[in-house]
Backbone as XML, in Angstrom:
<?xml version="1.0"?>
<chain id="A" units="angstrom">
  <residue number="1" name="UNK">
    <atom name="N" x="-11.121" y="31.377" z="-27.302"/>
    <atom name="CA" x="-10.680" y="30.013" z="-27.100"/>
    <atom name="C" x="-9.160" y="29.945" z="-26.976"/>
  </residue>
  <residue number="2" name="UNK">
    <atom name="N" x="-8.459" y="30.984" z="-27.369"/>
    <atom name="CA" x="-6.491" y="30.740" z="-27.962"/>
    <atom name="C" x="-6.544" y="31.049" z="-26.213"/>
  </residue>
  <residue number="3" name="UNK">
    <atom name="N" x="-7.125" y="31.893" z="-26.027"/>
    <atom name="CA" x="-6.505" y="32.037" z="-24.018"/>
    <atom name="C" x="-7.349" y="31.371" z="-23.275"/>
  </residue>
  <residue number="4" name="UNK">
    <atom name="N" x="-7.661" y="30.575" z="-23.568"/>
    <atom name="CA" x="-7.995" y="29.662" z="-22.622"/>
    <atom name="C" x="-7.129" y="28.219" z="-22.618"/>
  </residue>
  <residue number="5" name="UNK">
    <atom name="N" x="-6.086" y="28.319" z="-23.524"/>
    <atom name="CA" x="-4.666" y="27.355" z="-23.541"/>
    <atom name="C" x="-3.838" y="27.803" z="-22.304"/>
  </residue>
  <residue number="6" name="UNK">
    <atom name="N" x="-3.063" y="28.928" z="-22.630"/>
    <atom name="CA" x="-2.233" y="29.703" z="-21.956"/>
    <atom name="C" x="-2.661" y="30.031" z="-20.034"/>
  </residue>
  <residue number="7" name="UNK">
    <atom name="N" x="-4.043" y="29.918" z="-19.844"/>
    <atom name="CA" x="-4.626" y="30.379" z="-18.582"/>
    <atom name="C" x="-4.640" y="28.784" z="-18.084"/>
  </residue>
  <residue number="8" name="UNK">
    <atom name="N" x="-4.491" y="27.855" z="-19.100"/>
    <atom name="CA" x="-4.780" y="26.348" z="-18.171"/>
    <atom name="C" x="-3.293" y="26.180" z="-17.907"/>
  </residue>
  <residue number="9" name="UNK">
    <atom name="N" x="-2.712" y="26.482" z="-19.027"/>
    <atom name="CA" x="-1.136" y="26.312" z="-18.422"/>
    <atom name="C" x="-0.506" y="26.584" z="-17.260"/>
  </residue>
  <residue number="10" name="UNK">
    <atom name="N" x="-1.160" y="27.971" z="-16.978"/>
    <atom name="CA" x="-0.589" y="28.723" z="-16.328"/>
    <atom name="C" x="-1.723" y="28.272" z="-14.471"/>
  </residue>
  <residue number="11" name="UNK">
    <atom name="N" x="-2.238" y="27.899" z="-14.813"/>
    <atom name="CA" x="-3.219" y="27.171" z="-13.707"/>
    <atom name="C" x="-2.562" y="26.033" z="-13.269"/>
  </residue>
  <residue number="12" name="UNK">
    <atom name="N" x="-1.948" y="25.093" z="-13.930"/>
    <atom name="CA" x="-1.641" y="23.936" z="-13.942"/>
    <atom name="C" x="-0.448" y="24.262" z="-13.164"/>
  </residue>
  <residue number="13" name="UNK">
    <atom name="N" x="0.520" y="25.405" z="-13.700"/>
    <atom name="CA" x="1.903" y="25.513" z="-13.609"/>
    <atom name="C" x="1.604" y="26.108" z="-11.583"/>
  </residue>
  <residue number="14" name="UNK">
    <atom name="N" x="0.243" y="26.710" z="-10.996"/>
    <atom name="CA" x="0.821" y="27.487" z="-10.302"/>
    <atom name="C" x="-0.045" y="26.138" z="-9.161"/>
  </residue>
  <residue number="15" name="UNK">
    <atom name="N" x="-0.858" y="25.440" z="-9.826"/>
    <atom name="CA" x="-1.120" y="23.445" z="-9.150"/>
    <atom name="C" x="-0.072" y="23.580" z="-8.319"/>
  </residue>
  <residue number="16" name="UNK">
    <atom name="N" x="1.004" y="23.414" z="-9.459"/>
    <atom name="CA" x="2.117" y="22.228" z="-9.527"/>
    <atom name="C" x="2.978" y="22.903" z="-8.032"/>
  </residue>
  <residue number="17" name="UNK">
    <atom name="N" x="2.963" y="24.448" z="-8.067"/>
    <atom name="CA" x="3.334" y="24.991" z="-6.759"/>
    <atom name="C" x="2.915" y="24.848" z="-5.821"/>
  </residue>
  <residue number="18" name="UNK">
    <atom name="N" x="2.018" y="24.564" z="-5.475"/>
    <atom name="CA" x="1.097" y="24.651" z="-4.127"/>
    <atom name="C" x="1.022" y="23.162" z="-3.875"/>
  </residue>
  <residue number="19" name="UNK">
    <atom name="N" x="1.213" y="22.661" z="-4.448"/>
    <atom name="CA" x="1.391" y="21.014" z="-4.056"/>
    <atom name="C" x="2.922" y="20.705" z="-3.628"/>
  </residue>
  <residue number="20" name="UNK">
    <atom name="N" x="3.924" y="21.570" z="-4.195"/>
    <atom name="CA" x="4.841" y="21.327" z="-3.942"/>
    <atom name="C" x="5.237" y="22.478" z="-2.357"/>
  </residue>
  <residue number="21" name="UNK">
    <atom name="N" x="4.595" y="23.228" z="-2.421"/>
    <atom name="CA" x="4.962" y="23.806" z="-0.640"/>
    <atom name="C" x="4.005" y="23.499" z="0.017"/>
  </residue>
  <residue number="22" name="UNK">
    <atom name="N" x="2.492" y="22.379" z="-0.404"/>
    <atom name="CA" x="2.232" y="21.723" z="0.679"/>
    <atom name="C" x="2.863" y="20.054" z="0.912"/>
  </residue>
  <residue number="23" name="UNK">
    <atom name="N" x="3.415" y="19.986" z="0.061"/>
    <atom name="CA" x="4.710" y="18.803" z="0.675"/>
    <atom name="C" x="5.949" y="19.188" z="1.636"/>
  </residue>
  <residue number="24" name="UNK">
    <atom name="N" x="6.261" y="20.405" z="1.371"/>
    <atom name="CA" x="7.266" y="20.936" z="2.229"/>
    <atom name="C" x="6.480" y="21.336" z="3.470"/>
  </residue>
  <residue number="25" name="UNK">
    <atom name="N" x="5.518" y="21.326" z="3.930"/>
    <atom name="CA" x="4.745" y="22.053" z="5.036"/>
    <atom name="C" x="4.982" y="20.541" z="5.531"/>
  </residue>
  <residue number="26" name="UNK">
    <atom name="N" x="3.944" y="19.738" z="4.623"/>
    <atom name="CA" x="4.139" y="17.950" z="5.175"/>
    <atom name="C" x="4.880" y="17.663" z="5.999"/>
  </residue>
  <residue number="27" name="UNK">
    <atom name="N" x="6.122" y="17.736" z="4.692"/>
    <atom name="CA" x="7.338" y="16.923" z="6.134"/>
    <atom name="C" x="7.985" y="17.910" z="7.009"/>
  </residue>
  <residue number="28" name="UNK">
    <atom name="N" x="7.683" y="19.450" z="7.023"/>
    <atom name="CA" x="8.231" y="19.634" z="8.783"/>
    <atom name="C" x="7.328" y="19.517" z="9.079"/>
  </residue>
  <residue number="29" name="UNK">
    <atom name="N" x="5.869" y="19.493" z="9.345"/>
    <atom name="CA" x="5.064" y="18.467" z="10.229"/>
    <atom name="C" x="5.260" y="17.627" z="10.941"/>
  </residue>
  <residue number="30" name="UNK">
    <atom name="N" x="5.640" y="16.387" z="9.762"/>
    <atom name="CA" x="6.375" y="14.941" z="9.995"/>
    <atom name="C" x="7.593" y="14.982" z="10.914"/>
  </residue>
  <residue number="31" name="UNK">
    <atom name="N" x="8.415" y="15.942" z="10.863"/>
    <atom name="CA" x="9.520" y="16.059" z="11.243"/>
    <atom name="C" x="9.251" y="16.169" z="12.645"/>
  </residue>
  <residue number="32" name="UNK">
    <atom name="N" x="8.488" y="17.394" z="12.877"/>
    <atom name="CA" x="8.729" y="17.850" z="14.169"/>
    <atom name="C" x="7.790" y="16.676" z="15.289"/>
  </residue>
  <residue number="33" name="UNK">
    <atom name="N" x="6.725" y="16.391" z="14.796"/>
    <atom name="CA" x="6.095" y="15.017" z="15.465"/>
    <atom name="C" x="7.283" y="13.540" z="15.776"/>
  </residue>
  <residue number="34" name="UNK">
    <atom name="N" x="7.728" y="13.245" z="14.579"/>
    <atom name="CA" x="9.000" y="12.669" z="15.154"/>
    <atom name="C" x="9.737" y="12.918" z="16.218"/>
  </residue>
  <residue number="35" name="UNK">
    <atom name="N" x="10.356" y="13.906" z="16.098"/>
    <atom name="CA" x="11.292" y="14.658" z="16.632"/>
    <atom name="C" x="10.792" y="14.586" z="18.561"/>
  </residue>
  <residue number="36" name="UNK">
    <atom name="N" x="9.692" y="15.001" z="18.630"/>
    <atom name="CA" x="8.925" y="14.810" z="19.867"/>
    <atom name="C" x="8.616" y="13.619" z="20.167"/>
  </residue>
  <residue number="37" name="UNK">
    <atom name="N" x="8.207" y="12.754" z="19.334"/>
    <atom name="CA" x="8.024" y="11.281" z="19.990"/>
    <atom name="C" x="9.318" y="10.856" z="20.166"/>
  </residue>
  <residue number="38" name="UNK">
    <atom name="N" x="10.284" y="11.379" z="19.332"/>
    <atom name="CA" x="11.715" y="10.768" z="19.607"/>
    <atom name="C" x="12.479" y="10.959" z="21.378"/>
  </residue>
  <residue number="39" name="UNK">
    <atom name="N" x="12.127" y="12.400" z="21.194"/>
    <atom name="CA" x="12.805" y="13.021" z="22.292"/>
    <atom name="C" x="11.988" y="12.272" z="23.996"/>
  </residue>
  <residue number="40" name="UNK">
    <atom name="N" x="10.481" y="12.126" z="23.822"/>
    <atom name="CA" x="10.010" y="11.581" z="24.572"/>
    <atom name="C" x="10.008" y="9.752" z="24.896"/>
  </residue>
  <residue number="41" name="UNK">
    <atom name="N" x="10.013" y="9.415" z="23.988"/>
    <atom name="CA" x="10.759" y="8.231" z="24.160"/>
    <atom name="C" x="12.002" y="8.172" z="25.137"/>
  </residue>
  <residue number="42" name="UNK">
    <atom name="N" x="12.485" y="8.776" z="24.618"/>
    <atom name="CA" x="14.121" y="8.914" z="25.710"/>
    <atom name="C" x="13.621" y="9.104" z="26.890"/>
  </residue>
  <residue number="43" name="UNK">
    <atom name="N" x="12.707" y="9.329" z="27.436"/>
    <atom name="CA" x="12.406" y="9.800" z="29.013"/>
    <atom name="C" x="11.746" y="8.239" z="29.541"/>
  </residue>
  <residue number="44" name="UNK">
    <atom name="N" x="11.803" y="8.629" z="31.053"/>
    <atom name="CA" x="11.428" y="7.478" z="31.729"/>
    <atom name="C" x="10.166" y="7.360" z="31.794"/>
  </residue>
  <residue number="45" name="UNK">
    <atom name="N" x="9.351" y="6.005" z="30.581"/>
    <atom name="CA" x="8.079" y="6.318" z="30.922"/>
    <atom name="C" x="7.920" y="4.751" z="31.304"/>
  </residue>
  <residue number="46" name="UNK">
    <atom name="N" x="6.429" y="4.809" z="31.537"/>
    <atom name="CA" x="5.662" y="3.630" z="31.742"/>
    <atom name="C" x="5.392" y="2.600" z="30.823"/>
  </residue>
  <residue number="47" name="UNK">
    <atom name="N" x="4.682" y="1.639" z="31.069"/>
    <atom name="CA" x="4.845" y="0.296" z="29.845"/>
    <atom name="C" x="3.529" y="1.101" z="29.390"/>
  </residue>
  <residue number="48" name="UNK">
    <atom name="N" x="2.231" y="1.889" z="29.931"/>
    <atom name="CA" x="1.380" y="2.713" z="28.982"/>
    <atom name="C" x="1.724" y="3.562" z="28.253"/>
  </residue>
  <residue number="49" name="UNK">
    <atom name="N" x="2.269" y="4.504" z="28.543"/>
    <atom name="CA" x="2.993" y="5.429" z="28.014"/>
    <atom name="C" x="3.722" y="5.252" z="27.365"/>
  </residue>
  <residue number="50" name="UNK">
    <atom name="N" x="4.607" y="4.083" z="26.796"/>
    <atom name="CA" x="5.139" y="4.046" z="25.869"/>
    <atom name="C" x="4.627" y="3.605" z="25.024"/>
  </residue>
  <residue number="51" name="UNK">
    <atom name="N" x="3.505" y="2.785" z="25.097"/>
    <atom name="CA" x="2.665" y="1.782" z="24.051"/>
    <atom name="C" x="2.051" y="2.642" z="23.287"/>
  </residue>
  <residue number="52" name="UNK">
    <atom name="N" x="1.182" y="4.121" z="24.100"/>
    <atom name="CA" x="0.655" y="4.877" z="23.539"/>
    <atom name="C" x="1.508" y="6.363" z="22.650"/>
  </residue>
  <residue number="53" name="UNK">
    <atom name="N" x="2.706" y="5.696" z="22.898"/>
    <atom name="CA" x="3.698" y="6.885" z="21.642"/>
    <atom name="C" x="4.158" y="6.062" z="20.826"/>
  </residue>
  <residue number="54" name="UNK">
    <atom name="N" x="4.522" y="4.502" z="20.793"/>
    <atom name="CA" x="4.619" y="3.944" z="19.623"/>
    <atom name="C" x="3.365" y="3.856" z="18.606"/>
  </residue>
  <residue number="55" name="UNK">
    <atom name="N" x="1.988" y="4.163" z="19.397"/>
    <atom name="CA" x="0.699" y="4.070" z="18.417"/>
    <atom name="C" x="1.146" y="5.180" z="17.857"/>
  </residue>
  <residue number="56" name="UNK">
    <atom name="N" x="1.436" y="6.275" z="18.228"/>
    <atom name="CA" x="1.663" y="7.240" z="18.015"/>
    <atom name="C" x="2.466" y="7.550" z="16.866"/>
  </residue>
  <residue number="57" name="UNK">
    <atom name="N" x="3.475" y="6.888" z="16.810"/>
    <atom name="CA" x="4.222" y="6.877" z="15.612"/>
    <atom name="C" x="3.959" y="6.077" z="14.697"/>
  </residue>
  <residue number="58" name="UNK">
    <atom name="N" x="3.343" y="5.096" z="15.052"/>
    <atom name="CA" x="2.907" y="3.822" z="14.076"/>
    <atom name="C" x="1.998" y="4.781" z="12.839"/>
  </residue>
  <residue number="59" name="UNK">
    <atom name="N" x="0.722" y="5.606" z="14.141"/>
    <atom name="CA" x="-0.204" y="6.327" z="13.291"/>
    <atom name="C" x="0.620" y="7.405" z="12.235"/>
  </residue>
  <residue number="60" name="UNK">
    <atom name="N" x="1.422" y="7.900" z="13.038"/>
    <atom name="CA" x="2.178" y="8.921" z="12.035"/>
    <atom name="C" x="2.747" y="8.487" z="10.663"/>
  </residue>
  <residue number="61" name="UNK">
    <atom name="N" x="3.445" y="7.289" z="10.806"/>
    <atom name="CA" x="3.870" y="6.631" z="9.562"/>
    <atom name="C" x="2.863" y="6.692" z="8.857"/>
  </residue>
  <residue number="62" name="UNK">
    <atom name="N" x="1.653" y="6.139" z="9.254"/>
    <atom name="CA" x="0.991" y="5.625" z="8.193"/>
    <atom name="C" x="0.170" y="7.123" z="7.471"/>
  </residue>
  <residue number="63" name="UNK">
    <atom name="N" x="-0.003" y="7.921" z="8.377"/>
    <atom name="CA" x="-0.826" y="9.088" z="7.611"/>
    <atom name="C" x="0.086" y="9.617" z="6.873"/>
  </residue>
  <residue number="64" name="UNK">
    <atom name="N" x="1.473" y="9.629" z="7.064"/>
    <atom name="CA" x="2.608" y="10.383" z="5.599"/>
    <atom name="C" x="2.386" y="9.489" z="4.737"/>
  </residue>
  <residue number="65" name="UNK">
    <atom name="N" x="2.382" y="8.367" z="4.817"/>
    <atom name="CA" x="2.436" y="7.576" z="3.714"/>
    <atom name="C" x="0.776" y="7.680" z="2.876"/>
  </residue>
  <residue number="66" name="UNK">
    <atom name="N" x="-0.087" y="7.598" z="3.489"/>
    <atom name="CA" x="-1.593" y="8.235" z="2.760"/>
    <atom name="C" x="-1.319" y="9.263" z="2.136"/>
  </residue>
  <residue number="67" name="UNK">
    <atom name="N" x="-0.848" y="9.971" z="3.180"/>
    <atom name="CA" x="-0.503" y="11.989" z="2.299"/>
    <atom name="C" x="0.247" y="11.780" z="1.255"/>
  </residue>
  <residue number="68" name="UNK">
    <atom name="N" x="1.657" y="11.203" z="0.963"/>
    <atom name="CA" x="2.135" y="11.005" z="0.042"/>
    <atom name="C" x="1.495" y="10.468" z="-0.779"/>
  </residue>
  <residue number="69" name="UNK">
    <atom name="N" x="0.751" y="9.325" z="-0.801"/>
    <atom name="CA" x="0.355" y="8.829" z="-2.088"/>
    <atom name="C" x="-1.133" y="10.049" z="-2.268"/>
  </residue>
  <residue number="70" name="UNK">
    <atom name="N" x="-1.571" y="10.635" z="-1.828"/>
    <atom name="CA" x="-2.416" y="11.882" z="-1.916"/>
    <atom name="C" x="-1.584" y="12.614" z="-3.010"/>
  </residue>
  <residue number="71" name="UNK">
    <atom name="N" x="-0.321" y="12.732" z="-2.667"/>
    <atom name="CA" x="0.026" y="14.158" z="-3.298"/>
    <atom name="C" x="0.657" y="13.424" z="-4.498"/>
  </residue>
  <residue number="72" name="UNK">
    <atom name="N" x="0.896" y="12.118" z="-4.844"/>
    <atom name="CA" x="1.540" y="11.701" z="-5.896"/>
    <atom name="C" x="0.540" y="11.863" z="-6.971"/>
  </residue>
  <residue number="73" name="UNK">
    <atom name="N" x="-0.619" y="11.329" z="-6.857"/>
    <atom name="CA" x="-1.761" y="11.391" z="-7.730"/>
    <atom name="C" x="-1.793" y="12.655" z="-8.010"/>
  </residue>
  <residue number="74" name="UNK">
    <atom name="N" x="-2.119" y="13.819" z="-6.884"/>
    <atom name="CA" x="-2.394" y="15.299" z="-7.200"/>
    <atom name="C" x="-1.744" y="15.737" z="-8.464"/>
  </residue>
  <residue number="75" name="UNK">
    <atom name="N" x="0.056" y="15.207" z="-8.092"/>
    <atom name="CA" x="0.846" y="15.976" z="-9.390"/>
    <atom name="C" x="0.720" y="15.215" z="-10.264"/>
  </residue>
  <residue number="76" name="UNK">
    <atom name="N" x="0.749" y="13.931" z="-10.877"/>
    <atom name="CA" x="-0.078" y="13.200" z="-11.803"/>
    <atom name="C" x="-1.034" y="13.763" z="-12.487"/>
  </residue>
  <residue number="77" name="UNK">
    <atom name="N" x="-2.287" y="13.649" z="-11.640"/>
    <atom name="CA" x="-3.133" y="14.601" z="-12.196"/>
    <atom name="C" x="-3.478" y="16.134" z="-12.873"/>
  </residue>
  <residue number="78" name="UNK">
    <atom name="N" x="-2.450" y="16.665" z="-12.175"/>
    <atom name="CA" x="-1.507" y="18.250" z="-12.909"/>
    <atom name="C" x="-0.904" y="17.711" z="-13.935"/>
  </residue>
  <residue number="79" name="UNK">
    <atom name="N" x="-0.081" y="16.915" z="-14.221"/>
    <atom name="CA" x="0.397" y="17.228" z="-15.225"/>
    <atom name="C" x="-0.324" y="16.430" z="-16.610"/>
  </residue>
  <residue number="80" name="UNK">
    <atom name="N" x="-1.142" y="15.536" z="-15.926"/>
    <atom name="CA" x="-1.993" y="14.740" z="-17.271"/>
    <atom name="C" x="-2.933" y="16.031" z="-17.508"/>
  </residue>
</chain>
């Protein structure tokens, strides 16, 4: 039973990592999708084509913001 303290700790502790370099994976994700709708924006498009990269980003906002509150709970839940 005494190591089965130390092995949750140590479970918890290596959670707490993998949540934290799949947040860093996250936002260059985030980044680079930006980065492309940004850059394409700048080009000469159509009144479709642009409607369908602002969905585009609209959607993007909103799935970081799901993921984030995903990963807020996760470490919450690690550390309770």
């Amino acid at each position: 039973m005494e190591n089965l303290i130390p092995a949750s700790l140590i479970a918890l502790e290596y959670s707490g990592q993998a949540l934290d370099k799949i947040a860093i994976i996250k936002n260059n994700g985030k980044q680079a999708i930006i980065g492309f709708i940004e850059l394409a924006l700048r080009t000469q498009l159509d009144d479709t084509q642009r409607h369908y990269l602002e969905i585009i980003n609209q959607s993007e906002e909103f799935l970081y913001s799901i993921s984030n509150d995903i990963l807020d709970f996760s470490k919450m839940k690690t550390i309770l």
